[in-house]
Structure formats: structure tokens, C-alpha cells
N, C-alpha and C positions, 0 to 999 in steps of 0.2 A: 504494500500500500504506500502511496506516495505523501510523501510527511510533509511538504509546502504546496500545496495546492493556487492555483490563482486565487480563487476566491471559496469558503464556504459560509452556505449558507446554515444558522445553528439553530438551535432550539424550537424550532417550530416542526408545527402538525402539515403534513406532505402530503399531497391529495396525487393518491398513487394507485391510477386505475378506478377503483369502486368504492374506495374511503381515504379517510386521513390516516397516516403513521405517522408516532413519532418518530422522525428521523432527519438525518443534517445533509446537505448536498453539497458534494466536489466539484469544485469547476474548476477544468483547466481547458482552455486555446477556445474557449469560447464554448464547450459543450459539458454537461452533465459527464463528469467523471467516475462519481461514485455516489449511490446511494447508501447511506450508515446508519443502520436503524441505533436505536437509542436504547438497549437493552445487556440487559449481562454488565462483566467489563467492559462495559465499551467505553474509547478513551478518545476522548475527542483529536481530530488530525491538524498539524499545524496548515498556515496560510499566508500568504500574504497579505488580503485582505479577507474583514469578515464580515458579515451581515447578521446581526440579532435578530432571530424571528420569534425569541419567545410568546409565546403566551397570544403567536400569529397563526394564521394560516397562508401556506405556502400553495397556490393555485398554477397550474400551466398560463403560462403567460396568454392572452387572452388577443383572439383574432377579430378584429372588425372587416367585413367583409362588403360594407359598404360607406364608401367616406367620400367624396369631394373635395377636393382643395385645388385653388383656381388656376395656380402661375405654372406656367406664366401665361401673363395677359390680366389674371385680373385677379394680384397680387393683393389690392385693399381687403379684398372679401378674406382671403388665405392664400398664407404660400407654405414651402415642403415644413421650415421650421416651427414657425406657430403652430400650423396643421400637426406636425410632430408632438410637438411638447404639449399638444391640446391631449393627443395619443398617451404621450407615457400619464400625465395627471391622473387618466381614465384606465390608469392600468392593463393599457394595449398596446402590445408589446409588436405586433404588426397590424397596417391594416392595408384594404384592397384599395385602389385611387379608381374610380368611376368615372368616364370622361365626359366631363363640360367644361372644355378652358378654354382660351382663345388662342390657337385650336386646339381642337380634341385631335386624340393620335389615332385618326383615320388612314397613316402610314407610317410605314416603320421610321422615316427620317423624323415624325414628329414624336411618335414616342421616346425613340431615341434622347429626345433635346428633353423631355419630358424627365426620364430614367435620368439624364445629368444631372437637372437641376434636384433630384432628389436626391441625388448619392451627394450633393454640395451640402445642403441643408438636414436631410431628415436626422432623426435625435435616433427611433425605434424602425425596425424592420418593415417593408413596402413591397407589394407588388402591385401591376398593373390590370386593368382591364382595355382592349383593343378597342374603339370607335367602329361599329358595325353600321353601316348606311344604303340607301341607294344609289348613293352617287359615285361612289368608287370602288365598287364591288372588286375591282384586278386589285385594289392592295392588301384585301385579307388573307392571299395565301403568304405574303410575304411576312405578315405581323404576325401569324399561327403558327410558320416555320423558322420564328427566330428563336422561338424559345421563350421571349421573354413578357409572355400576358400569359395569366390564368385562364380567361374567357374574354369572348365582348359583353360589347353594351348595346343597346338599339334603345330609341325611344317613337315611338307609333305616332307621332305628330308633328307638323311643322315647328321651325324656330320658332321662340313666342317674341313679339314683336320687338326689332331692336334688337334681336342676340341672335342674329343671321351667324356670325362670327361662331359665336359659342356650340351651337349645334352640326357645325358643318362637317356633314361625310356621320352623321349618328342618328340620322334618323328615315322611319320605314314610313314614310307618310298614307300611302295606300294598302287595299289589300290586296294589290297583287305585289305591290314591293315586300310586303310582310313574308305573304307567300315564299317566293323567289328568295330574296334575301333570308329568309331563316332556311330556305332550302341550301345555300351556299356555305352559310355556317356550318348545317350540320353535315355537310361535303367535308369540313375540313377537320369533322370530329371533336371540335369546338362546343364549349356549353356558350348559347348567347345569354343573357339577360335581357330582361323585357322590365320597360314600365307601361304596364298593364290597367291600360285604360283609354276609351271610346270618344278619339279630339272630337269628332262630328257631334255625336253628342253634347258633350261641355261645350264646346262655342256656341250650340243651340242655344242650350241650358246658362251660359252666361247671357246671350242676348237678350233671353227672357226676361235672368233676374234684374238687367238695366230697365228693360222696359215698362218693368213694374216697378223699379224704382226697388227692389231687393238687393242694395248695395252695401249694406252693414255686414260684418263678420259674419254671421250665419249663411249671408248668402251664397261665400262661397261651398258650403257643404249642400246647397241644394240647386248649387248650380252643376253638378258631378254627385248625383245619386250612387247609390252602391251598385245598382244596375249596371252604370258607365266600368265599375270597373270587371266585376262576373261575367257581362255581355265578350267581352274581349279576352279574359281568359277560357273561357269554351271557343270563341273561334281560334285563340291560338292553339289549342290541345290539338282542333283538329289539321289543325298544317302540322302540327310535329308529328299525329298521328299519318299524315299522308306523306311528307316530307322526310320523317328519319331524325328533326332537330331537337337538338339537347336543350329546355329552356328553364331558365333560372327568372322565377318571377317573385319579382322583389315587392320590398315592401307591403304585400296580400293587409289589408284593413275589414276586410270580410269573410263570415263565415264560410256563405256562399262559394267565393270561389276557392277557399279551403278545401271544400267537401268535392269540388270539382276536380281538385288537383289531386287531390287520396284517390279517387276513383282514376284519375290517369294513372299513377303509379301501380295499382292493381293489375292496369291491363297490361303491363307491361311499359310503358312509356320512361322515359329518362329526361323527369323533371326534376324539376327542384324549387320547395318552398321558403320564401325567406318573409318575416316581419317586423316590425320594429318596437323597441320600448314605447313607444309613443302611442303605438295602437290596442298596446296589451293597458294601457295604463292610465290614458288619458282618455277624455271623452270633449265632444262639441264645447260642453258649458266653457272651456276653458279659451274658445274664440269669443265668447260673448266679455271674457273677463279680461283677454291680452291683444284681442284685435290680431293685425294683422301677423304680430309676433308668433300667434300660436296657427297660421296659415301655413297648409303644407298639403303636397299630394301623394297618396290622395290624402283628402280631407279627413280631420278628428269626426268618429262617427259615437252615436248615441253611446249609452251605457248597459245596454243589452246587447248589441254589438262588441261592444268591449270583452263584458263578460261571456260569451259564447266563444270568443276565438282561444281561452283559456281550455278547451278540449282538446284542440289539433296542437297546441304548444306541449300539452303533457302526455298526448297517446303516443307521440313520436313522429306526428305526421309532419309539423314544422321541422326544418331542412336546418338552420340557422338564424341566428335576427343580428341584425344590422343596426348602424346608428340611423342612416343614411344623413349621416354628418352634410349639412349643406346651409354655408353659411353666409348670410348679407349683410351689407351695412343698417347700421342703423336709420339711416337717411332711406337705403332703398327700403327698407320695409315699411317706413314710417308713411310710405307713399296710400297705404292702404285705408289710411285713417277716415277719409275721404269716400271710398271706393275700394270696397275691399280686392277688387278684381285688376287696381294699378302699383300694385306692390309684387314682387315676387313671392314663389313657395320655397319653405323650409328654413329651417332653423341650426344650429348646432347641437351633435349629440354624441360626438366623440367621448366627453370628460363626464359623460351622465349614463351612459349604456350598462357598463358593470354597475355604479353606487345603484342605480334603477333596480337593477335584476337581484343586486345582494339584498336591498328592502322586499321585493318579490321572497325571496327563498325567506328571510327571517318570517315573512305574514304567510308562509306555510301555500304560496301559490303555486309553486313548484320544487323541486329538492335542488340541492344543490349538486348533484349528482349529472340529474337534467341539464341544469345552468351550464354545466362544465360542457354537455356533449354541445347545446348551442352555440357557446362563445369560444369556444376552443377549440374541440374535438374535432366536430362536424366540415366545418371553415376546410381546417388542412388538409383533411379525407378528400373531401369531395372535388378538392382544387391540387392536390397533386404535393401537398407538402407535409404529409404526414410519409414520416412517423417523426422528419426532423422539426417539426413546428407540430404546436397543439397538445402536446403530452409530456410528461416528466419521466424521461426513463433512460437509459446508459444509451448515452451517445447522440442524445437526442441535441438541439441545440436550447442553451442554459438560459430560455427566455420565464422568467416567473413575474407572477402579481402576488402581491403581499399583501394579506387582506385582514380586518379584525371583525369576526362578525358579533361582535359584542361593543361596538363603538358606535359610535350617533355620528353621522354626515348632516350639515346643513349647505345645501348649496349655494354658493356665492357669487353671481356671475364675476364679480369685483375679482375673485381668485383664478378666474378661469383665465388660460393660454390660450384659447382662438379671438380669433381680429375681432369676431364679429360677437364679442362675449357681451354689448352693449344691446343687441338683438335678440339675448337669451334667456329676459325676464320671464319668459312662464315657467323657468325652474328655480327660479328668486326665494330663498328663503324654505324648498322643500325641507323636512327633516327624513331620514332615511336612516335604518338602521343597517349597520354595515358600514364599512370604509376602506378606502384604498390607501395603500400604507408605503406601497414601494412597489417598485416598475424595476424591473432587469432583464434586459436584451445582451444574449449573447456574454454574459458573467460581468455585463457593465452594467453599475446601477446606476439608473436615468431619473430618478423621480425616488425621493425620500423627504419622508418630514414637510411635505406639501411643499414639496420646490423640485424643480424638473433640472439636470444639471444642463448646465445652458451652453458646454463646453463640450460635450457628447454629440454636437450640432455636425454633421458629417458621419456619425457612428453606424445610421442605417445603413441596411446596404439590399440591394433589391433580390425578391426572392422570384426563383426559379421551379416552374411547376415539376415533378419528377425528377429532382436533383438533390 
């Protein structure tokens, strides 16, 4: 056994596989060296440096699997470091980048510049997702054959007015682009991601709510019924079912097309569910109370909605949940005040995803067990980087969250590392129990004592699906 290790991690409870052990962890060269249960003689191993976990628990470092950060191009909202250090606060030790920036990497030259500017910046571990469109269908084999994206991304709608830029080369505006383009995808053996929901519909449905004068916060949730988004995930099943494509549909805020998508995986089909803290947990009233802050799509739906999608999260049918981190200025969202329908969607949910789910597991709504396979587990599986990411076991790489599920969170946006922490008042003052105590990537720790090490800025480094 090796007597100075880089770093060990000590006295804490190890969540190793199906429970916690007491036991201490070896790092050296950036991976899980040894696991030392805490039993018999046992004598603790010298280190260089050490990490007290007592009286913690020690979690697999934790995979967000949907983040946005905008640079380059539109740097104000987030770029790699903020976006990062927003990551380690939230005890995410990687997460996925989803393309919307100006431009999105609808080719490999633009990923490329993408993958730089994160290897200059990022604090925690990053991979990419590809920019899937109409409009340049010849550069997906080349982004699928480089190695270096997990999946695409598609979104089923035109640019929304003024962010021509930001959508270019990512989206399937028709049904027969839908068609065609997820046919191409799944040519390349590719899982694409969808955001799964019905533009025809909502422009109707916002034209409406203008017209009646339904421009207050509520309006945008009945301007995009739950219909607009079900409607669209059945017709996509059946192109994947005619097509052969792999599809990752994100953010699901509905029972409905829950039960749509268990019944595809039944038949056989190679989908995948994802949803977010925000739909397991929040409800409408909370537009009525933060305006356009709490705007996001799809929309926060009722409270029987809320509590019905708490099934598919604990039978297993949910795939993973996501922040789907996506964050504006204050100034842009403020625009909604007016007209909820001239502000953008979405919020920040990087630094709130895990404290969110740790208050879930303390209020006995799922185990922690569960929690581990969505935020962790699931993520590296299903994207090609387990066993070295997602798990704590010899050899793996040495990424942990350090957690006390016996400690009070109050959230502050005032504490928070994203740009857009001024946007992020509807989680102002939550109390949660549970807390994030420390972030280590790769036997570096990045976030301790509620400070993110701001020197670690370059430490990420980008991960490769099957490697």
C-alpha cells in the first residue's frame, strides 16, 4: 500500500454502490486509488494532502446533463468560468454544454473554438452536445466522428425573434425536417435531444393570449398547454419508431408524455427520459409570485401535475434530471414585467439541482439511493463515460461531492457564481435541508467552505464518450 498518497479523502461515510461505508479514499494522478474501509487495525495512510469528511457524506461527484453557458458571443448571460464555478458551488463535478451561443457548434470548426474556450476557463469536468439542424445536415458526420460530443441537440422551432444568431444550424422547424433530420442522426448512431414541444401551436396560443389581453405571468403557461408538449412527443416516438432514432427528451413537465415514453421503451424503442428540479418541485403559483423570473419552457405546471410526475421519477422510468441551467440578465428578463411573452425563458439551476434533490431525499420523496442513479449514475451510463465518471470505485476518476444531510441550506442568490445570479430570485431565501460541503474533480478540490477555488480556472478538461 502506498504511504503518501496525493490526496485522501478521511472520515467520512462512502456511498459505494447500494449504501454508505465507513471508509477513506486514495487518490493519486487524479483517480480513486484505494478504497480503506475503517474497520479492524486499520491505520490511516499518509498524504500529501487531506480532506476531513467526518461526520460527511462522500457522494460520486455529480453529472448535470443539461447546462447552457453562452460564450462565446454572449458572455454577459455566462461564460466557461462563472458557468464552472456556478458547477462546482452545486456540487457538479461535470456537466453536458447544450448548444445556444453565438454560434452553436453546428460544425466541428465551431465546437472546436467552443472545447478551447472551455479547456481556458472551466474550474470542473465538460462535455459537449453537437448543434443538430436543417440547415447543415453534411456537418454531422464530421462532429459524430470526432469523438468529441456525447449527443446533439435539435430544437423543433424557429429562432425566437432577434436570436437568428443563436439558433443557427439547431433547429428542425418542420415535420418533415424532424423526420429527415432525426433520420440522419440516428444514421450516425447518435442519441439527438429534443425540446419537445408544438411552435405552431404556442404562436397560436401566444397570439391568442395578446389578443385577449392575457399578458401577465400566467399567461405564458396557457399560452403552451400541456397538450403542446404530449402532442409532439407521440409524433416524435413515431419517427424514431419508423426512423431507427435514438431521442433524449428533455426537460418532460408532464405526466402524459411520461407514460408515452415508458410505453416506447417497452416496445422496444431507444429513448431516453430527462426532467428537471423545477418540475418535480415547483408549481405555476410561483409565476404569479416572481413574474417573469420564474418563466421557463416548458412552463411551471399546476400542483397535481407536479405531484403525478413523482411516479415515473421513483418506478425508474425517468432516465436523469437536468438543471437545464439557462441563464439571462436581469435587464433581459425584466422585459416580461410588461408582457410576459417579451422576456426570455429560463432561469439558472446549476448551484440548486443537488441542495433541491438533497431537500427531496431528507422529505422522504425519493431515496437517496435513487438520487445517486439520476445525478450521477445514469448521466455516465447512458453517455458513454461510465465507469470513469459517475461512480466511486478503483480506478474510476476521483471526482466527489461532499455532502451533510443533517445541515440547513438557505439559498442566496447574493452567494451564487452564475452572471445571471440577479435573475435567480424565485430561489431567494428557500430553506433546504441538506448541503453541499465540497466539490473534487479529479483529486482537486474546487469548492470548500462555500468558496469555489478560483485558481482551479483551467482544471477542466473535456470528456470523451467511450474513453
Amino acid at each position: 500500500m502506498a504511504t503518501n498518497y496525493d490526496l485522501l479523502i478521511h472520515g467520512g461515510s462512502v456511498w459505494l454502490g447500494r449504501g454508505f461505508v465507513n471508509a477513506d479514499i486514495a487518490v493519486e494522478d487524479g483517480r480513486v486509488a484505494a478504497l480503506l474501509l475503517r474497520e479492524g487495525s486499520y491505520t490511516k495512510p499518509g498524504a500529501k494532502r487531506e480532506y476531513n469528511a467526518a461526520g460527511k457524506q462522500v457522494l460520486p461527484g455529480s453529472i448535470d446533463p443539461h447546462v447552457h453557458i453562452r460564450a462565446p458571443g454572449m458572455e454577459q448571460r455566462e461564460d466557461f468560468f462563472s458557468g464552472s464555478c456556478a458547477a462546482a458551488a452545486g456540487g457538479v463535478t461535470t456537466f453536458f454544454e447544450h448548444p445556444i451561443a453565438n454560434p452553436p457548434q453546428y460544425s466541428l470548426e465551431i465546437l472546436n473554438k467552443r472545447i478551447a474556450a472551455a479547456e481556458q476557463d472551466a474550474v470542473v469536468d465538460f462535455a459537449f452536445y453537437g448543434a443538430a439542424g436543417s440547415e447543415f445536415p453534411d456537418q454531422m458526420q464530421a462532429l459524430a466522428d470526432s469523438g468529441r460530443i456525447v449527443a446533439f441537440k435539435t430544437f423543433l422551432h424557429e429562432a425566437p425573434p432577434g436570436r437568428d444568431s443563436e439558433f443557427m444550424g439547431l433547429t428542425m422547424k418542420s415535420d418533415p425536417d424532424q423526420y429527415y433530420g432525426l433520420g440522419t442522426v440516428g444514421k450516425l448512431g447518435a442519441i439527438c435531444a429534443v425540446h419537445a414541444e408544438n411552435n405552431d401551436m404556442i404562436n397560436a396560443g401566444i397570439a391568442r393570449c395578446r389578443q385577449a389581453g392575457d399578458t401577465g405571468p400566467l399567461g405564458h403557461g396557457h399560452s403552451r398547454p400541456p397538450v403542446t408538449e404530449y402532442e409532439t412527443v407521440a409524433k416524435l416516438l413515431l419517427f424514431a419508431k419508423e426512423t431507427g432514432a435514438r431521442i433524449e427528451f428533455c426537460h418532460i413537465s408532464t405526466p402524459e408524455a411520461m407514460e408515452m415514453i415508458v410505453g416506447a421503451k417497452r416496445q422496444g424503442l431507444d429513448v431516453y427520459l430527462e426532467t428537471c428540479p423545477h418540475y418535480l418541485l415547483m408549481d405555476e403559483h410561483l409565476m404569479e409570485q416572481h413574474g417573469p423570473y420564474a418563466k421557463c419552457n416548458p412552463p411551471l405546471r399546476d400542483r397535481a401535475t407536479v405531484e403525478a410526475l413523482w411516479k415515473y421519477v421513483n418506478d425508474g422510468s425517468v432516465d436523469f434530471i437536468g438543471s437545464d441551467h439557462a441563464p439571462y440578465t436581469y435587464e433581459e428578463k425584466s422585459r416580461g414585467y410588461d408582457d410576459i411573452f417579451d422576456c426570455p425563458s429560463g432561469f439558472p439551476g446549476l448551484e440548486t439541482r443537488l441542495p433541491l434533490m438533497l431537500d427531496a431525499v431528507a422529505k422522504g420523496r425519493l431515496t437517496m439511493a435513487r438520487m445517486i442513479e439520476l445525478l450521477c449514475e445514469n448521466p455516465a451510463r447512458l453517455f458513454g463515460l461510465y465507469p470513469r465518471k459517475g461512480t466511486i470505485r478503483l480506478g474510476a476518476d476521483a471526482d466527489f461531492t461532499v455532502v451533510d444531510q443533517n445541515a440547513e441550506t438557505v439559498l442566496s442568490t447574493a452567494a451564487m457564481y452564475t452572471k445571471c445570479r440577479d435573475a435567480a430570485m424565485l430561489y431567494e431565501g428557500m430553506r433546504l435541508s441538506g448541503a453541499v460541503l465540497g466539490t473534487i474533480v479529479r483529486g482537486r478540490v474546487v469548492y470548500q467552505n462555500g468558496k469555489v477555488d478560483e485558481a482551479a480556472r483551467g482544471h477542466g478538461v473535456l470528456c470523451k464518450p467511450n474513453q
